[in-house]
Wavefront OBJ file of the C-alpha trace (Angstrom):
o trace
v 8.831 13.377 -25.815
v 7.352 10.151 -27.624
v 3.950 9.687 -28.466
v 2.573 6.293 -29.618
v 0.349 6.520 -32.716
v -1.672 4.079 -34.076
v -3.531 3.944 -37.847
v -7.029 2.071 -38.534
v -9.257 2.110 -41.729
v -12.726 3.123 -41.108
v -15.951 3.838 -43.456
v -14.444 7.336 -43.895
v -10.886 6.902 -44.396
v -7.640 6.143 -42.007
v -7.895 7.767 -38.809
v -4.748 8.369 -36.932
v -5.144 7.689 -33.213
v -2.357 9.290 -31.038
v -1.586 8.643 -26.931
v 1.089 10.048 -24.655
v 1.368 6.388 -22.934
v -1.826 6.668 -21.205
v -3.934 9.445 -22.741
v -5.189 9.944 -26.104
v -3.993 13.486 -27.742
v -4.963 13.305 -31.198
v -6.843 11.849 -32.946
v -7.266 12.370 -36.972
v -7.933 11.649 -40.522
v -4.555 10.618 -42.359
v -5.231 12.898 -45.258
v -4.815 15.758 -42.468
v -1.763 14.360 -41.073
v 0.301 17.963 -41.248
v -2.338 19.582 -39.527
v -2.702 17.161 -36.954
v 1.588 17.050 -36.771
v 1.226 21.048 -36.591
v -0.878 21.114 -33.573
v 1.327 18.637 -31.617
v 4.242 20.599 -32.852
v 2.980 23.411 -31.501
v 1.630 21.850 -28.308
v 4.492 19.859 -27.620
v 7.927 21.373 -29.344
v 9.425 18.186 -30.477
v 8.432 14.815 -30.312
v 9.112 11.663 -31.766
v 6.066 9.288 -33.028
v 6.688 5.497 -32.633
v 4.122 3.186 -34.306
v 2.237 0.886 -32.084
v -1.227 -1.701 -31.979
v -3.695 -0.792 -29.996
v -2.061 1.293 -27.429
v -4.706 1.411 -24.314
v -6.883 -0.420 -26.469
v -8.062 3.337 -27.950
v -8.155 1.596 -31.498
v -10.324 -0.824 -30.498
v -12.443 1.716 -28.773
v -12.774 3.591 -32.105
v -13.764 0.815 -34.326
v -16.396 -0.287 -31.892
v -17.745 3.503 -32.096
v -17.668 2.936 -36.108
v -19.507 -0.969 -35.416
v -22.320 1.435 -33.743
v -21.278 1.270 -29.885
v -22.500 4.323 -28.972
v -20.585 4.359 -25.314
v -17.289 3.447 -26.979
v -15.847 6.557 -26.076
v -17.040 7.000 -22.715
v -14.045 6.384 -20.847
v -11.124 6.886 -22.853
v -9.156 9.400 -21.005
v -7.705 12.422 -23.195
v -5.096 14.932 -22.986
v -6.212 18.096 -24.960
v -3.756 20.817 -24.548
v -4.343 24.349 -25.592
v -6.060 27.359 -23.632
v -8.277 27.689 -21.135
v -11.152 29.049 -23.364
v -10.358 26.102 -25.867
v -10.422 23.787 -23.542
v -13.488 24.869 -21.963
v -15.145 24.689 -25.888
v -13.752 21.006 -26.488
v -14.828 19.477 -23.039
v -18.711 21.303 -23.871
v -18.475 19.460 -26.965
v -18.590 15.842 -24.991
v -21.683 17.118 -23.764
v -23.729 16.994 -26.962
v -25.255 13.287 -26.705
v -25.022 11.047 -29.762
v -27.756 11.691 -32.428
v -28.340 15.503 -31.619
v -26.466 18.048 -33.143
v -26.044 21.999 -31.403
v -25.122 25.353 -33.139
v -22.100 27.349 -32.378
v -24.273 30.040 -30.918
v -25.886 26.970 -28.337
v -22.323 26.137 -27.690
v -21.266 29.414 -27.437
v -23.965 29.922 -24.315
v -23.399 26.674 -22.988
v -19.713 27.864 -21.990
v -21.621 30.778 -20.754
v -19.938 32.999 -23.741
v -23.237 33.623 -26.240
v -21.414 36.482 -28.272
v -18.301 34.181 -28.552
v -19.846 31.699 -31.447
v -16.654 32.729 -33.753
v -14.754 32.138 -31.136
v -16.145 28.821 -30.390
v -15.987 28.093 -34.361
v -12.410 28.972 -34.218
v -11.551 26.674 -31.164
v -13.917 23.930 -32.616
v -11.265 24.012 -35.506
v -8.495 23.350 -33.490
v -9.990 20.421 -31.854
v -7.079 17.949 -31.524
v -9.553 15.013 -30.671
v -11.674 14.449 -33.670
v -15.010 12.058 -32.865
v -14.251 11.534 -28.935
v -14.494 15.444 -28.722
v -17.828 15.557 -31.254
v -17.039 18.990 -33.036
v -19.021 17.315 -36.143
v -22.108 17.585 -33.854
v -22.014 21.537 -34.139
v -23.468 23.009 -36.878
v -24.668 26.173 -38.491
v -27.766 28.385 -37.248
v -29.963 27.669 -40.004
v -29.371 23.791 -39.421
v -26.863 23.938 -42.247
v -23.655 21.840 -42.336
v -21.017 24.411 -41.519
v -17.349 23.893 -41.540
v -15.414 20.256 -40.313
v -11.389 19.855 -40.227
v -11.887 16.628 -41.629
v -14.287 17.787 -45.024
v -17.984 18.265 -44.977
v -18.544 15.038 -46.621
v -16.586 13.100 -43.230
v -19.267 15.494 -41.049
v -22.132 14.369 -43.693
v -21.287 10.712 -42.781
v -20.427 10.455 -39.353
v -24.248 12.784 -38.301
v -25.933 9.928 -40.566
v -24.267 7.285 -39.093
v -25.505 8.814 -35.319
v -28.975 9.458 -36.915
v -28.873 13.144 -36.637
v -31.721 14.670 -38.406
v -30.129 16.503 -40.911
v -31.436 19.775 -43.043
v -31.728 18.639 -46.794
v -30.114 21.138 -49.088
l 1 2 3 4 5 6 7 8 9 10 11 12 13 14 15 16 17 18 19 20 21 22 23 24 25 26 27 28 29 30 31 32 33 34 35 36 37 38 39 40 41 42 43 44 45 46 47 48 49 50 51 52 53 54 55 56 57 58 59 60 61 62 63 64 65 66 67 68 69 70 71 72 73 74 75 76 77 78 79 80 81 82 83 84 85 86 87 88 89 90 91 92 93 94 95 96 97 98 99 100 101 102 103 104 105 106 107 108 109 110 111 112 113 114 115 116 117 118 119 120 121 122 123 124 125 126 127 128 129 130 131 132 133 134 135 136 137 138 139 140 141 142 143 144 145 146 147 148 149 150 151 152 153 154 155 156 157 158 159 160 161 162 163 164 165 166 167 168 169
């Protein structure tokens, strides 16, 4: 298998953008490039990863959702792999409009699951997509910044740059 992967700088740090030719199925922060190459691993067996510009124009798309463009990611189509209660958890999370933020228990009733919020903590942690599937938007009970893949900082950043009204600790 070959997957096209593409690298861009952004406010936070290089973010890794990944397609199969015509969907996007990974998208991450280069300083969690294992991770990211673990979960394709694991989704895929073996692949090989040939560097490309722009592929589907799902770079572009990403910089204009770091310029502000709040529909940027509306229709980029994505391939997202793992099981049916993940995926169920990652497409919810597309849900959660720009600028508000949700708590794994919401999430976890959304899905119609509301004991499952470790569940939905633990799949939110897996999410192969970062930003286009908006796992920083979920957050802690008590309003508190809980857990991000990418670093709490990277979550601190990209609910400012959305305006999210964010607890201060």
């Amino acid at each position: 298998m070959k997957l096209l992967v593409d690298k861009i700088n952004s406010a936070i740090g290089t973010i890794l953008i990944v397609t199969d030719g015509d969907k996007l199925c990974a998208l991450d922060f280069a300083d969690y490039e294992p991770r990211m190459l673990k979960l394709l691993q694991r989704r895929y067996g073996s692949f090989d990863l040939q560097y490309v510009k722009n592929s589907q124009s799902f770079s572009s798309k990403i910089q204009a959702y770091f310029d502000g463009d709040r529909t940027s990611f509306n229709h980029i189509p994505i391939s997202i792999g793992g099981t049916p209660f993940q995926q169920q958890v990652w497409l919810a999370l597309q849900t959660i409009p720009w600028g508000k933020t949700i708590s794994y228990t919401e999430l976890a009733a959304r899905i119609g699951k509301p004991t499952a919020c470790r569940a939905v903590g633990m799949a939110n942690s897996l999410n192969p997509i970062a930003l286009v599937l908006p796992c920083h938007r979920v957050i802690g009970a008590n309003a508190a910044l809980t857990g991000y893949a990418g670093g709490l900082e990277r979550k601190r950043w990209l609910l400012n740059h959305e305006d999210c009204e964010l607890k201060q600790n």
